[in-house]
C-alpha positions as a Markdown table, in Angstrom:
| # | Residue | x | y | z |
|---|---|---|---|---|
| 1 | Unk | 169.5 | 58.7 | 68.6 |
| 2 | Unk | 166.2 | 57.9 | 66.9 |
| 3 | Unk | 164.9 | 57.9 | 70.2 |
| 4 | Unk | 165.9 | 60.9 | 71.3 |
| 5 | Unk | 164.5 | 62.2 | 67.8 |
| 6 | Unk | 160.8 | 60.7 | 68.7 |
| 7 | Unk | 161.2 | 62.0 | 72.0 |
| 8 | Unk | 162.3 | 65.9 | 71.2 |
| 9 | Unk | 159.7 | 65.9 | 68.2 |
| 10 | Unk | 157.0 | 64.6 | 70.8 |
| 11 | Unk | 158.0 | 67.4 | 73.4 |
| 12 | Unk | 158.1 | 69.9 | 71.0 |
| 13 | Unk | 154.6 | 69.1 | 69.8 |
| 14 | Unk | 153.1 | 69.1 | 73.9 |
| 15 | Unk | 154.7 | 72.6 | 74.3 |
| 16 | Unk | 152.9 | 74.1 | 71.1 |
| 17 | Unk | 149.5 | 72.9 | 72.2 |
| 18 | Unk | 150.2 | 74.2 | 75.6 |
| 19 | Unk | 150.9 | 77.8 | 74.2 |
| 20 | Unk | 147.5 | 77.3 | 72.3 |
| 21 | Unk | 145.8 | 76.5 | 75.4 |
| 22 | Unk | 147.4 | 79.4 | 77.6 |
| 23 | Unk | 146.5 | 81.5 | 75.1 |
| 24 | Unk | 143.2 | 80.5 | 73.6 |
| 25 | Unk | 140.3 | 82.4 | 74.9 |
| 26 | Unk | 137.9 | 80.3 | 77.1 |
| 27 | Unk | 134.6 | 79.9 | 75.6 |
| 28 | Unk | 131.4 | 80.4 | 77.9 |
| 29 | Unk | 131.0 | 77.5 | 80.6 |
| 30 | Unk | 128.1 | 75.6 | 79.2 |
| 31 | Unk | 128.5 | 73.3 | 82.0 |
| 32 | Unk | 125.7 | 71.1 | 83.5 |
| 33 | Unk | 124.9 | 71.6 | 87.2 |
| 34 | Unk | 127.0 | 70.4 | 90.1 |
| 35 | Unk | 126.4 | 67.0 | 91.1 |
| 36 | Unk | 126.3 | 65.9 | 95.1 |
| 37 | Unk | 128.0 | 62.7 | 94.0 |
| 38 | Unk | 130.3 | 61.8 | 91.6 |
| 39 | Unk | 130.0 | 58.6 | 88.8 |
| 40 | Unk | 133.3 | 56.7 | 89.4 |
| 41 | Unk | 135.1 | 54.6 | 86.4 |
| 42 | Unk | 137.8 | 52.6 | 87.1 |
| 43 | Unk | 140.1 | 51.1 | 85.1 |
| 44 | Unk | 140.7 | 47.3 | 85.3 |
| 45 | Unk | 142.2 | 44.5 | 83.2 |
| 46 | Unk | 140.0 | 41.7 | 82.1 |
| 47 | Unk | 142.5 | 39.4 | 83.2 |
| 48 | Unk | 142.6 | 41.1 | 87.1 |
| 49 | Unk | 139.8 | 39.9 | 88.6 |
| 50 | Unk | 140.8 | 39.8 | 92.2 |
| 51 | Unk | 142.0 | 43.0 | 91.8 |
| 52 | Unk | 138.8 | 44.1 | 90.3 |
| 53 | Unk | 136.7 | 42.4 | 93.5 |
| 54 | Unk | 139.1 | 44.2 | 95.8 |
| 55 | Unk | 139.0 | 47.8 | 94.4 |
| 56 | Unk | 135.1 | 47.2 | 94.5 |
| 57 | Unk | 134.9 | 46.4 | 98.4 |
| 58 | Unk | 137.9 | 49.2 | 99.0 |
| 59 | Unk | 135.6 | 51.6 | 97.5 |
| 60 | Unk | 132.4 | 50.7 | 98.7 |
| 61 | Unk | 133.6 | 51.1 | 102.0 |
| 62 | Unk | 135.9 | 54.7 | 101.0 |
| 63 | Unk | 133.1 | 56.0 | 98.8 |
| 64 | Unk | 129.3 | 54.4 | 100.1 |
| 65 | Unk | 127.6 | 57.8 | 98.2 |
| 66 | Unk | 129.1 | 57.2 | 95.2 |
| 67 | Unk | 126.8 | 57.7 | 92.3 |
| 68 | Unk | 127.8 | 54.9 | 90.3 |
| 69 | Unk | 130.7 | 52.9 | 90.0 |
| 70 | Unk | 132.0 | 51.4 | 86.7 |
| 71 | Unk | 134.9 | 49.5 | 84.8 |
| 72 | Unk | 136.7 | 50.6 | 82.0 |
| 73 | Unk | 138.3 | 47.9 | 80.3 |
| 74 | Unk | 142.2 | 48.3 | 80.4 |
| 75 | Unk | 144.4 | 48.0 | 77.4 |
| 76 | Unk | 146.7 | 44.7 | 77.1 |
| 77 | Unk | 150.4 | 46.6 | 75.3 |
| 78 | Unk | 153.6 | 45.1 | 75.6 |
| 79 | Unk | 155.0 | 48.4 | 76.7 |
| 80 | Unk | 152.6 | 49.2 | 80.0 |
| 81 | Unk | 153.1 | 52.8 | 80.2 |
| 82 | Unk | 151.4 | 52.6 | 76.6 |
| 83 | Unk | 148.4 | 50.6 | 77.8 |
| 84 | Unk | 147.7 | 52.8 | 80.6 |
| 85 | Unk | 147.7 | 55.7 | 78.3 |
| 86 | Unk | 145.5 | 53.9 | 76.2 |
| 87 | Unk | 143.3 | 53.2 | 79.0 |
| 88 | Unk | 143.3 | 56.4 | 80.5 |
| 89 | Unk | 142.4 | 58.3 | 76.9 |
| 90 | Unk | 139.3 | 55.3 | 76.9 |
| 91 | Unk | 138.5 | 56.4 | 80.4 |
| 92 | Unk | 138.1 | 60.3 | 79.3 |
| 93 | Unk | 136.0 | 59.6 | 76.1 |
| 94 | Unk | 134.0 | 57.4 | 78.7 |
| 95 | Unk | 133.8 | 60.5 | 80.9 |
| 96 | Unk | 133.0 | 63.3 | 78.7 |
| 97 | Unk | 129.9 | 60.7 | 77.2 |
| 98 | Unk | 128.5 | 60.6 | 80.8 |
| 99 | Unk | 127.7 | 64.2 | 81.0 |
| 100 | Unk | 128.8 | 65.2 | 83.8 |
| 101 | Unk | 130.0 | 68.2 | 85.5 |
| 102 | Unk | 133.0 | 66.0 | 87.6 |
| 103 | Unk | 133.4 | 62.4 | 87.2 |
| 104 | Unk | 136.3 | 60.6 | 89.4 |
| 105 | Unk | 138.8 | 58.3 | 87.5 |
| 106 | Unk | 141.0 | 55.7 | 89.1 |
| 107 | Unk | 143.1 | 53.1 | 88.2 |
| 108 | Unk | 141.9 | 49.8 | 90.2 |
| 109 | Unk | 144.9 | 49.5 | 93.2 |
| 110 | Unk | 144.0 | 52.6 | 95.2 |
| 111 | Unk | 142.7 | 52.3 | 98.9 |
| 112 | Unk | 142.6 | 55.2 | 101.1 |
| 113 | Unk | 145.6 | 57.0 | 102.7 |
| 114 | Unk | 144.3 | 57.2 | 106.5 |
| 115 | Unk | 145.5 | 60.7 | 106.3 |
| 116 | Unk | 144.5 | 64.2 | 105.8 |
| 117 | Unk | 140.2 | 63.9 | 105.1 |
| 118 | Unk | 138.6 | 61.0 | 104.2 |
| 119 | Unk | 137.3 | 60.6 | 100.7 |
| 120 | Unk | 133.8 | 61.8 | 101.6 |
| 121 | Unk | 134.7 | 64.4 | 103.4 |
| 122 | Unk | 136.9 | 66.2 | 101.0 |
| 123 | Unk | 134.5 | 65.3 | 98.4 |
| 124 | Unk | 132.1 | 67.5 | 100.5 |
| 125 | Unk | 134.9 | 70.4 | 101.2 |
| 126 | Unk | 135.9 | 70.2 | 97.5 |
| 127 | Unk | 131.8 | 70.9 | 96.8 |
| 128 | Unk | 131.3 | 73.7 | 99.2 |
| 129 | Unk | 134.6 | 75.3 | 97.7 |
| 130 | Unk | 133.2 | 74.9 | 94.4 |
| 131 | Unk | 129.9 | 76.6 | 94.7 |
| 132 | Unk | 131.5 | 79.7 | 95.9 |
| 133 | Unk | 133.5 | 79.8 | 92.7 |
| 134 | Unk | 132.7 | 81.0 | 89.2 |
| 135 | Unk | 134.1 | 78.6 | 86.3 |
| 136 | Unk | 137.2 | 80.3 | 85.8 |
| 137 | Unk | 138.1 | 80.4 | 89.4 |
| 138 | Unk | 137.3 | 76.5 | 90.0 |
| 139 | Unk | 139.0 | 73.6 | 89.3 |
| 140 | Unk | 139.0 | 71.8 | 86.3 |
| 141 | Unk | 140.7 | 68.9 | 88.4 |
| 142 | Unk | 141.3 | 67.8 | 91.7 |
| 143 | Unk | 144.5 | 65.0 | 92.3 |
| 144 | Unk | 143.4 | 62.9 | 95.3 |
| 145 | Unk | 146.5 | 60.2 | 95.2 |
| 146 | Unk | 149.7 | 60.0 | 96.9 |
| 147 | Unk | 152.5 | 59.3 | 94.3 |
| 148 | Unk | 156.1 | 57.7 | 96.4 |
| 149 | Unk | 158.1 | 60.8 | 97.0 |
| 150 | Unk | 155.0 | 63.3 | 96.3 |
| 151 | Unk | 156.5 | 65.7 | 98.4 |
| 152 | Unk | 159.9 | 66.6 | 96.9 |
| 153 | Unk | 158.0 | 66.6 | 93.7 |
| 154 | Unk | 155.4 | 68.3 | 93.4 |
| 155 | Unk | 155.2 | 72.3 | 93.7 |
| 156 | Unk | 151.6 | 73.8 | 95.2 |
| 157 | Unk | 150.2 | 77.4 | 95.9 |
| 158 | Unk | 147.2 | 78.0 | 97.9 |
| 159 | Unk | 144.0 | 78.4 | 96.4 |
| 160 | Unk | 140.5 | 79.6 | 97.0 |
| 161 | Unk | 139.7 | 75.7 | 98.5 |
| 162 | Unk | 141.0 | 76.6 | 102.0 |
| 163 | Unk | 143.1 | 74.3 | 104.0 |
| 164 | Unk | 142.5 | 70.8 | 102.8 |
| 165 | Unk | 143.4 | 72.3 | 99.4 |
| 166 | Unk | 146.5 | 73.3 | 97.0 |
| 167 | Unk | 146.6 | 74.7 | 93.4 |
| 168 | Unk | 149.4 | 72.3 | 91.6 |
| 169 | Unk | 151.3 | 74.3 | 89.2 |
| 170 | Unk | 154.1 | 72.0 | 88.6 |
| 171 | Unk | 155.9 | 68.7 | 89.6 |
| 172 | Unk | 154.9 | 64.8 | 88.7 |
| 173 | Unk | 151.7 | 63.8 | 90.3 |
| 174 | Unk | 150.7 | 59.9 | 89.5 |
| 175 | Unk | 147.1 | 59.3 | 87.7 |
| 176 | Unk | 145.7 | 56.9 | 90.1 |
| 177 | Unk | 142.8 | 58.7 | 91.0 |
| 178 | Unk | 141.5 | 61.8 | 89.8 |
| 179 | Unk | 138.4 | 64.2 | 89.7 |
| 180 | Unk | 138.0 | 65.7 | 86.1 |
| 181 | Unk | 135.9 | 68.3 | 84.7 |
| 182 | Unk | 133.7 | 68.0 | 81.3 |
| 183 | Unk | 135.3 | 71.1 | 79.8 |
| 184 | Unk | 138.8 | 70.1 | 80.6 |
| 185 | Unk | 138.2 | 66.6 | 79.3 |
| 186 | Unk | 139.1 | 67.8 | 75.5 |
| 187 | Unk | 142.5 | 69.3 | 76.8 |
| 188 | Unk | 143.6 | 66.4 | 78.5 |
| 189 | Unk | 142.7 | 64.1 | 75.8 |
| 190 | Unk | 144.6 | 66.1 | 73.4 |
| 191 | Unk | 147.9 | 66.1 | 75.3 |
| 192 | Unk | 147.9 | 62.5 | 76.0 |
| 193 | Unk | 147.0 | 61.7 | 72.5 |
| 194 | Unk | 149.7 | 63.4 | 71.2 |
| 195 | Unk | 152.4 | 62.0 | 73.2 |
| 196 | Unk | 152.8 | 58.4 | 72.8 |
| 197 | Unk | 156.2 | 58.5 | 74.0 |
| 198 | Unk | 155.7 | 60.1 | 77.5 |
| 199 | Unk | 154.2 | 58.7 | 80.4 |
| 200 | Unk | 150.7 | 60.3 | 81.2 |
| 201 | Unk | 152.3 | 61.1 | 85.0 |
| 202 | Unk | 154.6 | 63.2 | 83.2 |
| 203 | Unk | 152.9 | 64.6 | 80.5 |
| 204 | Unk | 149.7 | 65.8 | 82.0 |
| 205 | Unk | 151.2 | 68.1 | 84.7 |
| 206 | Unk | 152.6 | 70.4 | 81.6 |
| 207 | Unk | 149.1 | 71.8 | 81.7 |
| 208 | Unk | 148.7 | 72.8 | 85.3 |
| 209 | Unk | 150.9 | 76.0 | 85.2 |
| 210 | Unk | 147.7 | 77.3 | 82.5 |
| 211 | Unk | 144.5 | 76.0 | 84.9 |
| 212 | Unk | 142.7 | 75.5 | 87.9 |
| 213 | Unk | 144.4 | 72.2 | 88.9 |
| 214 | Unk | 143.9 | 71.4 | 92.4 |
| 215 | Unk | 145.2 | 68.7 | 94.5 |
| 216 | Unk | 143.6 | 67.6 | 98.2 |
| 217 | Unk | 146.4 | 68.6 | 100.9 |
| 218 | Unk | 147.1 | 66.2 | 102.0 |
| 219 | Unk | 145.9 | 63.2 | 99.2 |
| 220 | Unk | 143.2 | 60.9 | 100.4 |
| 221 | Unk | 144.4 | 57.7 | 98.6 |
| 222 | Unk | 147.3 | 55.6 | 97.9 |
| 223 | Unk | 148.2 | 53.2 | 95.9 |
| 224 | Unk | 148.2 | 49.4 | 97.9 |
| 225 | Unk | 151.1 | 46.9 | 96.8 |
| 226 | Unk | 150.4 | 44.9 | 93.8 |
| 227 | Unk | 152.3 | 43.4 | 90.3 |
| 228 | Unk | 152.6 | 46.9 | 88.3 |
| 229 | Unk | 151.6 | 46.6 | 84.4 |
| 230 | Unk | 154.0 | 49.0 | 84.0 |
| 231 | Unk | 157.4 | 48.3 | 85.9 |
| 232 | Unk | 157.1 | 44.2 | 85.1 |
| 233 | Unk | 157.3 | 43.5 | 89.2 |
| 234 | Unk | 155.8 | 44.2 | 92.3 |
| 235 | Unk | 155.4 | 47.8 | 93.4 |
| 236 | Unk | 155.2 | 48.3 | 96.7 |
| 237 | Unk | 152.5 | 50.3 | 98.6 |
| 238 | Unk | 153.4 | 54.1 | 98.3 |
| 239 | Unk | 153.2 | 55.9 | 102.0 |
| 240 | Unk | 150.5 | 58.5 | 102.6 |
| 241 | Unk | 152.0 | 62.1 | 101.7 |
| 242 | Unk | 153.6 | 63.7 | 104.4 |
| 243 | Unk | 153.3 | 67.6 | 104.8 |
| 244 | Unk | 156.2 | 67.9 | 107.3 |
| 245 | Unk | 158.3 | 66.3 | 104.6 |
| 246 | Unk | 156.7 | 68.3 | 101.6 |
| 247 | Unk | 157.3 | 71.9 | 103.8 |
| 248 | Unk | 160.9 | 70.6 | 104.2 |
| 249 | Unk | 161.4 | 70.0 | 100.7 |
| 250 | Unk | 160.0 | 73.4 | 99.8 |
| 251 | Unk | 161.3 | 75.6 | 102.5 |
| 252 | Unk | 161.7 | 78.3 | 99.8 |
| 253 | Unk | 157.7 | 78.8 | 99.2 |
């Protein structure tokens, strides 16, 4: 019952700062200009080296114009959901220091999909998109990995990115690899923060219904098999997303 106490309390807390932020009035975007290429971090265990060595060559080869690609320590916690919240709060404070306009976050077992775009292509789609927008018309975030069962999950609309693109506005989405703007940086922090007790998959899409959250259509990576932190075994490799499937599941839209 306790449980269930921290749990409603922490829920209850995530849908008051959501009001505030659908109903807060957006300060003017002080934003600096829009990069050509984006600074990666990646988030990586001390202890994972071979993992570390892999993600490196995976994304050399997925991402050559990278602007820079760095490690973000991961958080040891006996309870792995709480150490990749931890790590993905010390990834944000990381991003927002860099300066940035967009900064791509991943966790360290991603490779690409070998669907849809590649990774510098929809990086170069996602730009063109961009400069045609004004701030409150373009994202603050852009999903680029394929969660298992994305497609029954997830609920898009279409958005001013064309084809290759969907607005999310609700429906799990895993944080293996995302795209994240400064001025959105602050939000995200604070939701995570403030729920210990929820997964960040979970928590983050709350937010989407109130911004410009867009996901690549379909997702340019997955995430390969490896021992998962989180579930104490091995996860297997997710399958790329499948839009046949995802138009099946949604036959309503």
């Amino acid at each position: 019952m306790a449980h269930w106490s921290l749990f409603g309390a922490c829920v209850c807390v995530l849908l008051a700062i959501l009001v505030l932020c659908a109903r807060r009035k957006r300060a003017p975007s002080d934003l600096p200009a829009l990069d050509r290429r984006f600074h990666v971090l990646y988030i990586n265990l001390e202890k994972d080296a071979e993992r570390r060595e892999k993600y490196r060559a995976a994304m050399q080869l997925a991402y050559p114009e990278h602007l820079a690609l760095e490690r973000v320590p991961g958080v040891e916690h006996w309870w792995g959901r709480e150490g990749c919240r931890a790590a993905h709060l010390r990834a944000l404070a990381r991003a927002h220091e860099l300066g940035h306009r967009y900064v791509l976050v991943t966790e360290d077992d991603v490779v690409p999909s070998g669907v849809g775009l590649s990774l510098p292509d929809c990086f170069a789609e996602f730009l063109a998109s961009v400069e045609k927008l004004d701030d409150s018309r373009a994202p603050v975030m852009l999903l680029l990995e394929c969660g298992e069962g994305l497609e029954g999950r997830v609920r898009l609309k279409e958005c001013r990115g064309g084809p290759h693109f969907r607005r999310a506005v609700w429906g799990g989405n895993n944080a293996g690899a995302y795209l994240i703007r400064r001025d959105f940086i602050p939000a995200l922090r604070t939701v995570w923060g403030c729920c210990p007790f929820l997964h960040v998959d979970h928590s983050w899409h709350m937010l989407w219904p109130f911004n410009q959250v867009w996901m690549a259509f379909p997702p340019p990576l997955i995430q390969r098999t490896v021992w998962s932190h989180n579930l104490k075994g091995v996860r297997q490799a997710a399958r790329p997303f499948d839009v046949d499937a995802y138009w099946a599941s949604n036959r309503n839209l």
